[in-house]
Biotite code that builds the C-alpha atoms (Angstrom):
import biotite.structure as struc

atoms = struc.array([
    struc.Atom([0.000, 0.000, 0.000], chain_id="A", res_id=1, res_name="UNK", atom_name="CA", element="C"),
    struc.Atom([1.351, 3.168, -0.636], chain_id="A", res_id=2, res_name="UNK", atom_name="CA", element="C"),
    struc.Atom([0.843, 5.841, 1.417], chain_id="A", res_id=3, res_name="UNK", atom_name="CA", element="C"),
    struc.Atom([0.166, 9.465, 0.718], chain_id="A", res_id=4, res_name="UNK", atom_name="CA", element="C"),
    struc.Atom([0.495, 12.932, 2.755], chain_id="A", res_id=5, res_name="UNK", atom_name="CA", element="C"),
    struc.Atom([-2.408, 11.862, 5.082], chain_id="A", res_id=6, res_name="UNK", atom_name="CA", element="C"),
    struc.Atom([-2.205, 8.424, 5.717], chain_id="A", res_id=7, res_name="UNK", atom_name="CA", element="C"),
    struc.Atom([-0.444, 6.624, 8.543], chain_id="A", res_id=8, res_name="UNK", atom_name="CA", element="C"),
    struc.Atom([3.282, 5.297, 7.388], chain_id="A", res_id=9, res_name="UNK", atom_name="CA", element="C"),
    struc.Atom([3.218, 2.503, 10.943], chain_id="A", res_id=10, res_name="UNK", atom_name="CA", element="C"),
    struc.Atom([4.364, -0.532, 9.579], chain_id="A", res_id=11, res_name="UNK", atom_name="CA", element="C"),
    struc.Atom([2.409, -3.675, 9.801], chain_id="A", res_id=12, res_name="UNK", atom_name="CA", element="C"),
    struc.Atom([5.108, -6.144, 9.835], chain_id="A", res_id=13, res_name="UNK", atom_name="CA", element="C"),
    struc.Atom([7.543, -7.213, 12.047], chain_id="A", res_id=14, res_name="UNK", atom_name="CA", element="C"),
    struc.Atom([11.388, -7.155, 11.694], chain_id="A", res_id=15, res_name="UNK", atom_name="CA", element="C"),
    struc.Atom([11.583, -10.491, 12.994], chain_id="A", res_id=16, res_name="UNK", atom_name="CA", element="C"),
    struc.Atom([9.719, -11.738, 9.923], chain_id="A", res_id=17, res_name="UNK", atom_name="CA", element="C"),
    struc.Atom([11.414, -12.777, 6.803], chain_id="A", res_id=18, res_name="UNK", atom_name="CA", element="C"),
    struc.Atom([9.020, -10.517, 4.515], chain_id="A", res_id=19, res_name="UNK", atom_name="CA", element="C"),
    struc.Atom([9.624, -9.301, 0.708], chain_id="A", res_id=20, res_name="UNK", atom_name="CA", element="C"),
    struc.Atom([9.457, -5.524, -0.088], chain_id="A", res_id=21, res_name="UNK", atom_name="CA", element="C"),
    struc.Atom([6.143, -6.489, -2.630], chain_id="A", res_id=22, res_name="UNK", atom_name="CA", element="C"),
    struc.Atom([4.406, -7.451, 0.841], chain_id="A", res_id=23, res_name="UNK", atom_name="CA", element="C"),
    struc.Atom([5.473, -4.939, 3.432], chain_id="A", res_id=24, res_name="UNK", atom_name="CA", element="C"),
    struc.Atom([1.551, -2.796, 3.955], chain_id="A", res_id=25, res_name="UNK", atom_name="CA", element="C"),
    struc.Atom([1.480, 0.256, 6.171], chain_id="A", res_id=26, res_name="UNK", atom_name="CA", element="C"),
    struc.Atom([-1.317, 1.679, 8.265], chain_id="A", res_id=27, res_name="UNK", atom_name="CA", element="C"),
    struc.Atom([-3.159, 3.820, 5.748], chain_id="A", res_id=28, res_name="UNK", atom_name="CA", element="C"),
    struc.Atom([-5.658, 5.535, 8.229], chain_id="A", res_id=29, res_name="UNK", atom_name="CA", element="C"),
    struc.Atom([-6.103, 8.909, 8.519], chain_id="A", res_id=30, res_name="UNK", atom_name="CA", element="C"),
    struc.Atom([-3.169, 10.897, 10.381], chain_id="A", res_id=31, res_name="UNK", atom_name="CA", element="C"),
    struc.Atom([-3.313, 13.016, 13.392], chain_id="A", res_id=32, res_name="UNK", atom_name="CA", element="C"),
    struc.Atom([-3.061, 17.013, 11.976], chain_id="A", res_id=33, res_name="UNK", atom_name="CA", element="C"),
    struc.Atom([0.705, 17.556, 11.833], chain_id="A", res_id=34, res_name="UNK", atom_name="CA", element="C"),
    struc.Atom([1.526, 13.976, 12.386], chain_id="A", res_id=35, res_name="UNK", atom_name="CA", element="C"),
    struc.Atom([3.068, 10.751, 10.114], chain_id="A", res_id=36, res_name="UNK", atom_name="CA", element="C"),
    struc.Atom([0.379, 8.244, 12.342], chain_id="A", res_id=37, res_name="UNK", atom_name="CA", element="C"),
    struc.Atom([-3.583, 7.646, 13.329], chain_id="A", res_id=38, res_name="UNK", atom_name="CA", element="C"),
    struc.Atom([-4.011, 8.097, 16.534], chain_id="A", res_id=39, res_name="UNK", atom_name="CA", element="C"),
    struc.Atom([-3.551, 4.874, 17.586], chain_id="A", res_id=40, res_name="UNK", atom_name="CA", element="C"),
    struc.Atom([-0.446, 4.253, 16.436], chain_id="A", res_id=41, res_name="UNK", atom_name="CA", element="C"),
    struc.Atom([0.654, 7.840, 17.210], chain_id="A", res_id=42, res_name="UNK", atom_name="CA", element="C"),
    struc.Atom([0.000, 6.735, 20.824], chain_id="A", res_id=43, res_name="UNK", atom_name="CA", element="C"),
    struc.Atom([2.323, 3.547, 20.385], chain_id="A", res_id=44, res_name="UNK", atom_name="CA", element="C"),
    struc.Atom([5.160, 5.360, 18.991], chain_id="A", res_id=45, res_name="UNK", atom_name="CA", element="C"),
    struc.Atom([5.037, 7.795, 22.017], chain_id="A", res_id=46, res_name="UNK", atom_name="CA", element="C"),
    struc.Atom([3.499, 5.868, 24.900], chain_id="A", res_id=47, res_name="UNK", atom_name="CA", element="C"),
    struc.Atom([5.116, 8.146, 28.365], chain_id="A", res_id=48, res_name="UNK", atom_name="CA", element="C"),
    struc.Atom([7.062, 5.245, 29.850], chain_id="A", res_id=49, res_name="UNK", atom_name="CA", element="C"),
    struc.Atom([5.410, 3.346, 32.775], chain_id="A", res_id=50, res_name="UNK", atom_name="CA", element="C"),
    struc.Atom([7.783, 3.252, 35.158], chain_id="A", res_id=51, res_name="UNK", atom_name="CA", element="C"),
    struc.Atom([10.742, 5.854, 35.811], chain_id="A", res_id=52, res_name="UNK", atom_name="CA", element="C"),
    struc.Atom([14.158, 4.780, 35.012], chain_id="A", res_id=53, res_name="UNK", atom_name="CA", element="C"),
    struc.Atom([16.640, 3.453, 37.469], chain_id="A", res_id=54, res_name="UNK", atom_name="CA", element="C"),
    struc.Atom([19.725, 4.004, 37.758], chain_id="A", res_id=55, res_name="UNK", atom_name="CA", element="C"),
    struc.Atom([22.104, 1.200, 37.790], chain_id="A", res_id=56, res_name="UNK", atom_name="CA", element="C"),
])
């Protein structure tokens, strides 16, 4: 799928997969104004971590 100005470039495959460039499909929903993702994936990509860092 290609993807234009306003659709959602998050990847649907994993890197762990063997997978051929013909098959590799992005999101394609609409993006958040100002954004490269939906929402949902926009909220992936940026989750606010959990738990605070420790140091070692």
């Amino acid at each position: 799928m290609k993807a234009g100005l306003l659709d959602c470039v998050y990847p649907l495959w994993s890197d762990h997969e063997p997978v051929s460039i013909e098959s590799k499909r992005v999101c394609g929903c609409r993006v958040v104004t100002g954004k490269r993702w939906c929402a949902q994936h926009y909220a992936v990509v940026f989750e606010p971590l959990k738990k605070p860092l420790r140091a070692a």
